[in-house]
C-alpha positions as CSV (number, residue, x, y, z in Angstrom):
1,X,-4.3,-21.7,-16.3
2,X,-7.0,-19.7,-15.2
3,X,-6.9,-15.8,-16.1
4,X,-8.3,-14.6,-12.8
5,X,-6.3,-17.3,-10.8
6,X,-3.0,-15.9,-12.7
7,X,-3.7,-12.5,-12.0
8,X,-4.2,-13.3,-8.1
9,X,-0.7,-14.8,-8.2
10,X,1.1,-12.0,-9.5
11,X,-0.6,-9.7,-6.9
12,X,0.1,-11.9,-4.0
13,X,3.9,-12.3,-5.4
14,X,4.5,-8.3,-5.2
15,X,2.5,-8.0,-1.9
16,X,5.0,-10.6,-0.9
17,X,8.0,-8.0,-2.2
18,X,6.6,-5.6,-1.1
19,X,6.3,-6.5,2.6
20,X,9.6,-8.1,2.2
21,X,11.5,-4.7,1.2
22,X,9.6,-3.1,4.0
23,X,11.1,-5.4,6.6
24,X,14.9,-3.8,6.0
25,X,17.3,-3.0,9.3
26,X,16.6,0.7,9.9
27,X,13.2,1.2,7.9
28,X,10.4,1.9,10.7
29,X,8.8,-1.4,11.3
30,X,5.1,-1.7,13.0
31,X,6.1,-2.3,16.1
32,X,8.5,1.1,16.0
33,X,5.7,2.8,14.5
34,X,3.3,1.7,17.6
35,X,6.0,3.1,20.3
36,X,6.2,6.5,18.4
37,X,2.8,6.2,18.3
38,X,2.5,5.2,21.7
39,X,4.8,8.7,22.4
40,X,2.4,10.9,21.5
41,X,0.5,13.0,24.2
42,X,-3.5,12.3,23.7
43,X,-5.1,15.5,26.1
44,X,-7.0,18.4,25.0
45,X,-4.5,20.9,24.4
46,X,-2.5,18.5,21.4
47,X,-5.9,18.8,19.8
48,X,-6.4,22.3,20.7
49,X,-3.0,22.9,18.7
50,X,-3.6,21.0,16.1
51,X,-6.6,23.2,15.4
52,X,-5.3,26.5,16.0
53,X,-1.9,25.7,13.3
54,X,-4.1,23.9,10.6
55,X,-5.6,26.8,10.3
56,X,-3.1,29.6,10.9
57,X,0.2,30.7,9.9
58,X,2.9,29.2,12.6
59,X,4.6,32.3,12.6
60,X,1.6,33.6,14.1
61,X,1.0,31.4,16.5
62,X,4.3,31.4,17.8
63,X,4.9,35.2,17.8
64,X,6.2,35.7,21.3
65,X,3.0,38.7,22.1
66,X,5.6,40.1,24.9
67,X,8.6,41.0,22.3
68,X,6.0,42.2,20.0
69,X,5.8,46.0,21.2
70,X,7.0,49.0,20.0
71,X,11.1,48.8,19.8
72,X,13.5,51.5,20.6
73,X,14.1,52.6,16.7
74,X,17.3,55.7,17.9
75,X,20.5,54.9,16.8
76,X,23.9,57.0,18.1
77,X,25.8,56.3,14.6
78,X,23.9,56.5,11.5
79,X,24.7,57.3,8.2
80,X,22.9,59.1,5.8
81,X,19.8,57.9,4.8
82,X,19.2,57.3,0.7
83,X,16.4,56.3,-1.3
84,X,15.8,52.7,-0.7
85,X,15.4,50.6,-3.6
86,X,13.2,47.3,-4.4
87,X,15.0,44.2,-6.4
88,X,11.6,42.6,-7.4
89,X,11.8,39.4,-8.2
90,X,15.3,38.9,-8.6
91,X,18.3,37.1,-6.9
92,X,20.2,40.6,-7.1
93,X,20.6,41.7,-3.8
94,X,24.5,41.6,-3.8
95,X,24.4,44.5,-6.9
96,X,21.6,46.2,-4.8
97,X,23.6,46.9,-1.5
98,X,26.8,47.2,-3.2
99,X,25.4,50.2,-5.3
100,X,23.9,51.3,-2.3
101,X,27.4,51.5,-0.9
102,X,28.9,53.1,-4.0
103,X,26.2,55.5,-4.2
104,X,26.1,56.2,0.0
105,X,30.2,57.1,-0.3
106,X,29.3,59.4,-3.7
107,X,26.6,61.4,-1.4
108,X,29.1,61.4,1.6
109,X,32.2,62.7,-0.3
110,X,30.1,64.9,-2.8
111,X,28.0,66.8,-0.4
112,X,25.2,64.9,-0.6
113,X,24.8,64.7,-4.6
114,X,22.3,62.0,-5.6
115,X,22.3,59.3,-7.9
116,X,20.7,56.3,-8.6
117,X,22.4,53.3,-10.3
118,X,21.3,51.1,-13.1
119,X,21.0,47.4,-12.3
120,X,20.1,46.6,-15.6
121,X,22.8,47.5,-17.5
122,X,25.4,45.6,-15.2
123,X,22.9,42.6,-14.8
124,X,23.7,42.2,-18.3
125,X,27.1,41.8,-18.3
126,X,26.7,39.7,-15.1
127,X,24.6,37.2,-16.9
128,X,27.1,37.6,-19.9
129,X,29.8,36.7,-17.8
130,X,28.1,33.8,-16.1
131,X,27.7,32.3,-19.1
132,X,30.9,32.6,-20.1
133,X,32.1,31.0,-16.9
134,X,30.3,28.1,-17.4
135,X,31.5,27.4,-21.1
136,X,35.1,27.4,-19.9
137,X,34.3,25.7,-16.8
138,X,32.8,23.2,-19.2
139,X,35.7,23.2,-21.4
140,X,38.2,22.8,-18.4
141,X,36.5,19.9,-16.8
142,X,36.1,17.9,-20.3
143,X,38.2,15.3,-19.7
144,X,36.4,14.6,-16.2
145,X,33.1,12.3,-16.6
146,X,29.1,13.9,-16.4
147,X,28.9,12.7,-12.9
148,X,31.8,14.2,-11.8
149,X,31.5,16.8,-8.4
150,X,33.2,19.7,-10.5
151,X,31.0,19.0,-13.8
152,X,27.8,18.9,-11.7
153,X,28.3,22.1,-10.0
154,X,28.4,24.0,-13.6
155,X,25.7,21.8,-15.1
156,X,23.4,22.1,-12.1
157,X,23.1,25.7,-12.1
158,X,25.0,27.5,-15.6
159,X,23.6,31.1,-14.7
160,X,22.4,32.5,-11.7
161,X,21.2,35.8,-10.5
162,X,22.9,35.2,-6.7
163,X,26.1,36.7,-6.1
164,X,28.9,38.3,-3.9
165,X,30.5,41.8,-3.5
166,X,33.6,40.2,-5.8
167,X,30.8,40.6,-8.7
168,X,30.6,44.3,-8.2
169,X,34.1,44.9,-8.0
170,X,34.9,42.7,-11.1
171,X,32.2,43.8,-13.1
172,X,32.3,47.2,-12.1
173,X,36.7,47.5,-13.2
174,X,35.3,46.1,-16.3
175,X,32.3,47.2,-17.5
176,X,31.5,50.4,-15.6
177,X,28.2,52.0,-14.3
178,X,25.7,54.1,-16.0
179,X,22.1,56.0,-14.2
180,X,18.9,54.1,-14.1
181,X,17.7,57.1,-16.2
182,X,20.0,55.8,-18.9
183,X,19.1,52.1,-18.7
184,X,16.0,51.6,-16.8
185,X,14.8,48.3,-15.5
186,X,13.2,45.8,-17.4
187,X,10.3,42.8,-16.6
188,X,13.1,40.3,-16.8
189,X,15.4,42.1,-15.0
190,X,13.0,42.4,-12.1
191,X,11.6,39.0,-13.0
192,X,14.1,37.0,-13.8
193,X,13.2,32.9,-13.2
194,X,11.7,32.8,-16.8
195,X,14.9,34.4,-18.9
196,X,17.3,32.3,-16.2
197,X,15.7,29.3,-17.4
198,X,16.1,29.5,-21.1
199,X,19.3,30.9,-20.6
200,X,20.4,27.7,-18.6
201,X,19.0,25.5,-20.6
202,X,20.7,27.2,-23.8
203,X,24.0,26.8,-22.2
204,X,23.7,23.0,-21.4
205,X,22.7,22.3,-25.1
206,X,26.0,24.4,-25.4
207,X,28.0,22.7,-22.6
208,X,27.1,19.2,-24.1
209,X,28.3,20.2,-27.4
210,X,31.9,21.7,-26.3
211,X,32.5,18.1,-24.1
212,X,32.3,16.3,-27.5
213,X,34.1,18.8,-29.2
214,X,37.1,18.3,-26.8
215,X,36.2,14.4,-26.7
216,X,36.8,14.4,-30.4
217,X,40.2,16.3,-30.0
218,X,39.1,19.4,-31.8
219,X,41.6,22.0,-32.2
220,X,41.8,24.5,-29.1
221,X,41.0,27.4,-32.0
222,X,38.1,25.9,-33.1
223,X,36.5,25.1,-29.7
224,X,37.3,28.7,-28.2
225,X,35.5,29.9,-31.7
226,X,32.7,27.9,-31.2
227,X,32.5,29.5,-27.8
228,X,32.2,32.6,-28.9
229,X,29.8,32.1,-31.6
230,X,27.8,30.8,-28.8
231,X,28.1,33.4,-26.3
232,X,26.9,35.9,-29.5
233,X,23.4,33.4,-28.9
234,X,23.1,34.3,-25.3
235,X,24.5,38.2,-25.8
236,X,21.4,38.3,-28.6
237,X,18.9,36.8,-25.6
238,X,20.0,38.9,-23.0
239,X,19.5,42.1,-25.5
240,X,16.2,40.9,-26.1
241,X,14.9,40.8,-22.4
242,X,17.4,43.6,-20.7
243,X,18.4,45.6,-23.9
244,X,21.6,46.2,-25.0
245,X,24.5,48.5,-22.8
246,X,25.2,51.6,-24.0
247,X,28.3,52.9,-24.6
248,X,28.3,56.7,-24.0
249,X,25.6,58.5,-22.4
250,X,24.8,62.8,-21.3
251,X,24.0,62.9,-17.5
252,X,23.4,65.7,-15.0
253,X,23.7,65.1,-11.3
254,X,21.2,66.3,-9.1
255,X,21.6,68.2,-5.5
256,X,19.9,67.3,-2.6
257,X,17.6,69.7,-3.4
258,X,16.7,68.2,-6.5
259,X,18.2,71.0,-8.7
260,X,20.4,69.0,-12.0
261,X,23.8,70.6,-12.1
262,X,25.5,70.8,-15.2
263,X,24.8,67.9,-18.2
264,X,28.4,66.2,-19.3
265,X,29.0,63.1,-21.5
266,X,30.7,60.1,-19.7
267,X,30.9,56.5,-20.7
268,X,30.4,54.1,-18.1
269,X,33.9,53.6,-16.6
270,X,34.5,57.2,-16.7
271,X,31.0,57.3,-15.0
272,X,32.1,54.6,-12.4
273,X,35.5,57.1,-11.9
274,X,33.1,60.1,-11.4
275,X,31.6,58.3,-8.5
276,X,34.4,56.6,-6.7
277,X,37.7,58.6,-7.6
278,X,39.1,55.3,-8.6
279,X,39.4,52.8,-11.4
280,X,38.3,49.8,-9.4
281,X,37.4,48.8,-6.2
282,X,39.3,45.7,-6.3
283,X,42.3,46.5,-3.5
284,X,40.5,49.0,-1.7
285,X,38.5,46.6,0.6
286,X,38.5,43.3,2.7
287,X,35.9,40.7,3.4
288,X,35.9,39.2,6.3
289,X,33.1,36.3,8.0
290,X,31.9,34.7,10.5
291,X,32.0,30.9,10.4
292,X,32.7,29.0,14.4
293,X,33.2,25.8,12.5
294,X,36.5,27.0,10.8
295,X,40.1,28.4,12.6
296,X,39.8,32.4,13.3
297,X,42.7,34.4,12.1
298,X,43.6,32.2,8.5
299,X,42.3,33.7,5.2
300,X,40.2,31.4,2.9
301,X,39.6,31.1,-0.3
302,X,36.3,29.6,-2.4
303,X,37.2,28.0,-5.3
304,X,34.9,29.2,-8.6
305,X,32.9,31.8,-6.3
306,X,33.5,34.9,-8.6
307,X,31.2,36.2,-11.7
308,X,33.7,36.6,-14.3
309,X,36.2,33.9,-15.5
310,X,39.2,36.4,-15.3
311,X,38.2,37.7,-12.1
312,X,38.4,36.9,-8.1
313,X,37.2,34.6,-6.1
314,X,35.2,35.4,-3.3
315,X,38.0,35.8,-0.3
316,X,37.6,36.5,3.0
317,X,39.1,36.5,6.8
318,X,37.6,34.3,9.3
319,X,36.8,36.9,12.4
320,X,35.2,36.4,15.9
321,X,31.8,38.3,15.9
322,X,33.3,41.0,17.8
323,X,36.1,41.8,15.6
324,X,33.7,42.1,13.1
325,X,31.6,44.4,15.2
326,X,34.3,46.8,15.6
327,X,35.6,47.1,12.0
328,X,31.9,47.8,11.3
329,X,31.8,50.5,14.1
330,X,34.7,52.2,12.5
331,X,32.9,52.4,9.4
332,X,29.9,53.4,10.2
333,X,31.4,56.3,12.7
334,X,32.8,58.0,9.6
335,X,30.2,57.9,7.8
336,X,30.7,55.0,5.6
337,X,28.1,52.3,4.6
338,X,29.0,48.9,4.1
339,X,27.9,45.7,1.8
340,X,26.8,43.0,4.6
341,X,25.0,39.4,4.5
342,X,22.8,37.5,6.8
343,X,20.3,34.4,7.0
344,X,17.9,37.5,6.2
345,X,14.6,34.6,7.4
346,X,15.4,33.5,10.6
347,X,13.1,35.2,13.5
348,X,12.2,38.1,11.0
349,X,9.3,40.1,12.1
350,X,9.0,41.2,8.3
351,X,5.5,43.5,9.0
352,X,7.4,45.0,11.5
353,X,11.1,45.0,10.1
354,X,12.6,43.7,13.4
355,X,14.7,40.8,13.9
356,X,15.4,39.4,17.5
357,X,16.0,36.0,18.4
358,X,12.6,36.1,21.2
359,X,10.2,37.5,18.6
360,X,8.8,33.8,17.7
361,X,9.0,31.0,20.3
362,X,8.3,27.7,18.0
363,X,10.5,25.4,21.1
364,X,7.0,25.9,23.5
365,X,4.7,25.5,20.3
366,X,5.8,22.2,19.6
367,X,6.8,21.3,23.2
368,X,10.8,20.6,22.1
369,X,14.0,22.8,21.6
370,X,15.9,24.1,19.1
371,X,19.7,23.8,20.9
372,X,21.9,24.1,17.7
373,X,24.5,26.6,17.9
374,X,25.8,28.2,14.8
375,X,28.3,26.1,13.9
376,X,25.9,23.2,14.0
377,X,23.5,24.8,12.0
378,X,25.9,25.9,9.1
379,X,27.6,22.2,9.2
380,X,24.4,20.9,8.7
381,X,22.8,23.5,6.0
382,X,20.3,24.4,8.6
383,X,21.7,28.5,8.3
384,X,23.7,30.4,6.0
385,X,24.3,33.5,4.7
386,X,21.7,34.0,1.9
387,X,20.6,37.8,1.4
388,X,22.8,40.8,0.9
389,X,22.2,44.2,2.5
390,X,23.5,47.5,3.6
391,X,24.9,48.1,6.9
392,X,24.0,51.7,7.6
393,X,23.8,52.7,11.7
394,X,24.7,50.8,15.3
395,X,23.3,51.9,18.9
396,X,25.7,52.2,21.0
397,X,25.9,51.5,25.3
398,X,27.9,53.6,27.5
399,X,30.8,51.7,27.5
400,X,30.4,51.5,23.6
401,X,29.4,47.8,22.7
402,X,26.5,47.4,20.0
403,X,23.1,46.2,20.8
404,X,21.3,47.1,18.0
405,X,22.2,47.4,13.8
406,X,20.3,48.8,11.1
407,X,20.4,47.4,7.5
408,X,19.3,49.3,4.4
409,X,17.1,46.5,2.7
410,X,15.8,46.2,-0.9
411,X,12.5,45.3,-0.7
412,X,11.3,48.5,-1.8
413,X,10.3,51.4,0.7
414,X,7.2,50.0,2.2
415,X,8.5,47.0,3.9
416,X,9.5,46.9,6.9
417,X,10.8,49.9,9.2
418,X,10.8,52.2,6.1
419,X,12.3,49.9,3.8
420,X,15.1,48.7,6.6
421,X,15.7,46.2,9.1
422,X,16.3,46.7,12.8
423,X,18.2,44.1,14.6
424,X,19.5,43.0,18.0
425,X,22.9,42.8,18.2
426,X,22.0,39.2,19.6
427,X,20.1,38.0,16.4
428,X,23.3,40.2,14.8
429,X,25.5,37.5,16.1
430,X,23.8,34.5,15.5
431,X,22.9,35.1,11.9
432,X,25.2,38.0,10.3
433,X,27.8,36.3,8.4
434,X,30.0,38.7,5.8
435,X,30.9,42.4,5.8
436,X,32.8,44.2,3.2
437,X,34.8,47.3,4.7
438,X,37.0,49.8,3.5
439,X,40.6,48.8,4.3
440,X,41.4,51.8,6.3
441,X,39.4,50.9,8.8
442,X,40.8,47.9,9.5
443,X,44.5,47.4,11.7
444,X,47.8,46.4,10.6
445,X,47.6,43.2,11.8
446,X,44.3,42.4,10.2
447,X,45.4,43.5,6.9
448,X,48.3,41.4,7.1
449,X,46.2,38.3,8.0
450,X,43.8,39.4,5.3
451,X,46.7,39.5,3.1
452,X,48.0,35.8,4.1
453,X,48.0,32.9,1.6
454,X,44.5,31.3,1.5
455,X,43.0,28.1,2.1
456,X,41.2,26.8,-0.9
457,X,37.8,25.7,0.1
458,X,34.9,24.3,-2.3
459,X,31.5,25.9,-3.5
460,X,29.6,22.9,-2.1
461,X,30.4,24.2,1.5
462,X,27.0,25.0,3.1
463,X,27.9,28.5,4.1
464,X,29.0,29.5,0.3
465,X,25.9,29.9,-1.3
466,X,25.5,33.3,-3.2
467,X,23.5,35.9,-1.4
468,X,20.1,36.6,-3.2
């Protein structure tokens, strides 16, 4: 047969495929494509668009220019303000705005003595931790196949920089706190995707390794010491791009003034007791959220949200937003700061630091709507809480109901209104979803709820993500 005639064949035989696997139920056939086609508007000011967003930003062009004003920046509760801190580029807003909390109450109790906190040195152990958490993870779910749900969810991500206010109470009954002066950041702390990624893809080798080990029937002894031999790899790593905690330290506080007071030696849990008065925080605090799609009043539960394998789980009551709003209130009227989460992106005026739910106005830009409420847009990953920050003053009306919050951010001082965010107590609603509060603040009956058995609910859930 003919080389060229051959070669003709086989192309007209995949064409033929090809059309053929185009043609499926539910694929967009030619004549669907011409009525979408057909459903397009064809005057001047389509083309006019077109030409002003292939060019531009869409956030600018659909900046609502009457919401973009001055805004009314008083607030009749306010906390003390505190140095405001910048997380780089890390996923570490959770240790951020719970320091900021820990170091807000120190300043509060303490007359107004100031202190900043070391990230680095508790990102270690964080990391450490994780890692750990995802060898016995690994070693728990051996018997369960690769493709498993519970197997991919610690293959998929071993380590992560993301995390909850459990992680600072965990790691901080455990490991302590120590000055930045004592352990000051690092490139990898503030830049962490690089160290992240060899980490992870250390631990897989590792994770691979202990499902044979248990496959082959090894003895529990010799798996947990192989374990341990390996978390001494990633301990050696996370020396090598954070350095390695230290153990005792001399510190002297400073006044407001900026006057150091007296230098004394501490180790870092006796350093975390100088700040707090306590031993942990774990017990001292609730978490509660806002999620519409789930039953108000019952206590959940996430099942392997924590940062330590010995430690908690993230658990939280489900409120209405109002409830919420008056827990923080209480807070925040004596003086108290508070660990807080929100869909940080949606209608942010970043340049600006304002979020309101009429500063951009995308519906009219693209001639549609956006009608989901927010249960629809968790249910269907379109919002979720995914940035941590510190709840620090409300404005107040006459008949005392919010309608504006401020958040201490860390995104370093120059962003936004002085380092924080202002928002409407409408955009407050829509896209605030946990707050961490002092127990005392809260009633009897919402401890007890607090207090109720939980509901067990997975990781995969679209509003459990770790704030970052």
């Amino acid at each position: 047969m003919n080389k060229k005639i051959f070669l003709a064949g086989l192309m007209l035989a995949a064409m033929s495929m090809n059309v053929s696997a185009q043609k499926k139920d539910g694929g967009i056939s030619q004549q669907m494509l011409q009525q979408i086609k057909g459903s397009q508007s064809k005057g001047a000011a389509d083309k006019a668009i077109f030409n002003a967003i292939a060019a531009n930003n869409i956030n600018d062009l659909a900046k609502n220019f009457a919401n973009a004003g001055e805004f009314d920046t008083h607030f009749s509760v306010e906390t003390k303000a505190q140095s405001i801190m910048n997380q780089k580029q890390s996923g570490r807003c959770w240790m951020f705005s719970g320091f900021n909390v820990i170091r807000g109450n120190f300043a509060h109790e303490s007359d107004s003595l100031k202190v900043e906190l070391s990230q680095d040195y508790l990102f270690f152990y964080d990391q450490l931790e994780k890692a750990n958490l995802f060898l016995q993870g690994v070693i728990d779910c051996a018997g369960k196949p690769m493709d498993d749900t519970r197997v991919q969810f610690f293959f998929k991500n071993p380590i992560n920089d993301g995390g909850t206010f459990c992680g600072v109470a965990d790691l901080t009954e455990k490991y302590g706190v120590v000055p930045t002066s004592v352990m000051p950041e690092t490139y990898s702390a503030e830049n962490t995707s690089k160290m992240a990624a060899l980490v992870s893809s250390k631990l897989r080798e590792y994770g691979l390794k202990l499902r044979k080990m248990v496959a082959e029937k090894k003895s529990k002894q010799a798996i947990q010491t192989e374990k341990t031999n390996m978390l001494g790899t990633i301990y050696h790593m996370l020396k090598l791009t954070l350095g390695e905690p230290v153990t005792e330290f001399t510190f002297a506080f400073k006044d407001k003034n900026g006057k150091a007071l007296e230098a004394k030696k501490y180790t870092p849990k006796s350093f975390f007791k100088e700040l707090t008065g306590k031993e942990t925080l774990n017990g001292t605090f609730i978490m509660v959220m806002n999620d519409p799609r789930r039953e108000y009043y019952k206590t959940y539960e996430v099942d392997f949200d924590r940062h330590t394998y010995d430690g908690h789980n993230w658990k939280y009551l489900n409120l209405p937003m109002d409830e919420i709003a008056n827990l923080a209130i209480a807070s925040l009227k004596d003086g108290k700061k508070m660990y807080s989460s929100y869909d940080v992106g949606k209608f942010l005026d970043g340049k600006r630091g304002y979020s309101d739910i009429n500063n951009f106005d995308y519906g009219s830009l693209f001639s549609t709507t956006f009608p989901m409420n927010k249960a629809d847009r968790i249910a269907t990953f379109d919002s979720g809480s995914t940035h941590a920050m510190t709840l620090v003053a409300v404005d107040l009306d006459a008949q005392g109901k919010p309608t504006k919050w401020k958040v201490e951010n860390s995104w370093g001082p120059e962003w936004g209104h002085k380092g924080c965010l202002i928002m409407t107590n409408e955009w407050f609603n829509e896209y605030m979803f946990r707050l961490v509060v002092d127990r005392k603040y809260a009633s009897e009956k919402i401890l007890k709820l607090a207090d109720q058995k939980p509901i067990m609910v997975m990781p995969e859930d679209p509003l459990f993500g770790a704030d970052n």
